[in-house]
C-alpha angles and dihedrals in degrees: 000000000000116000088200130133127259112288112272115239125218143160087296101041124256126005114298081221092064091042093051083049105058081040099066100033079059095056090046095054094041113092102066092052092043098052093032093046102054093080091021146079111304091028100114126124131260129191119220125177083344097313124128099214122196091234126206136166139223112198127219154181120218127190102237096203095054105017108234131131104246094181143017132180134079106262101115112250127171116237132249122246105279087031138131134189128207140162121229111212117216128193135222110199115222113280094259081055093048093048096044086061102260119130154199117309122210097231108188147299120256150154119310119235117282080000126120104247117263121262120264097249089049079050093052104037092048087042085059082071088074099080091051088046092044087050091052099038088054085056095047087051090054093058095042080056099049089049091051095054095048089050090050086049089054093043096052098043119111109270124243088227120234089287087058092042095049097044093054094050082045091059105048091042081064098041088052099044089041100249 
């Protein structure tokens, strides 16, 4: 739990600081709900400007006076005093989409489940991580593109044939047993 003061307000809201927090602790806390949640409780779709998007959802506990995410992950815990819980929705496109370099999209941020909603000021402060996540998420599909095409170029290259291929797996059997 943060000891730090009440977020500052300026002419953009709270404090970008805050914001890139909460940002980062997010990335750093992704991987496990996005792989468990695939198969698991919060995974649904979700369609979004005609898009069927592949939904899951990270929880969270914000502390409503600061501002700052004080927890994420999806083991149930009750809040603090002070505290809110919320859940952010991401979407996966569809894999022609993927392939063709799009990305995840941060959704929304909603209720979790069986959990008063959080408040709208929660809602705004956490959305202002979308910039930050589409920022992220256009550098992710770069380099998705750029993987794609390397793997078209490979595939496209003129093969060695099985000859090239053995003797060179010959070679490096021998390299490897010494003889």
């Amino acid at each position: 739990m943060s000891n730090a003061a009440a977020p500052r307000e300026g002419r953009d809201g709270p404090d970008e600081t805050i914001v890139r927090r909460n940002f980062e602790m997010l990335c750093a806390h992704l991987q496990e709900p996005m792989t468990a949640e695939s198969i698991g409780g919060n995974a649904f779709r979700q369609t979004v400007n005609g898009v069927l998007y592949s939904c899951y959802a990270i929880n969270g506990t914000i502390d409503a006076r600061t501002g700052l995410v004080t927890a994420y992950g999806n083991d149930p815990t009750l809040p603090n005093e002070g505290e809110e819980q919320f859940a952010i929705i991401f979407g996966v496109p569809p894999v022609q989409d993927v392939l063709a370099g799009a990305s995840e999209r941060l959704l929304e941020i909603r209720a979790q489940p069986n959990n008063d909603p959080p408040s709208p000021a929660t809602v705004e402060l956490l959305m202002r991580m979308q910039p930050l996540w589409d920022e992220r998420e256009m550098a992710l599909g770069a380099k998705n593109r750029e993987y794609m095409e390397s793997m078209r170029t490979a595939r496209d290259a003129p093969s060695p044939g099985i000859r090239g291929v053995g003797a060179s797996l010959l070679a490096k059997l021998r390299k490897l047993f010494g003889r």
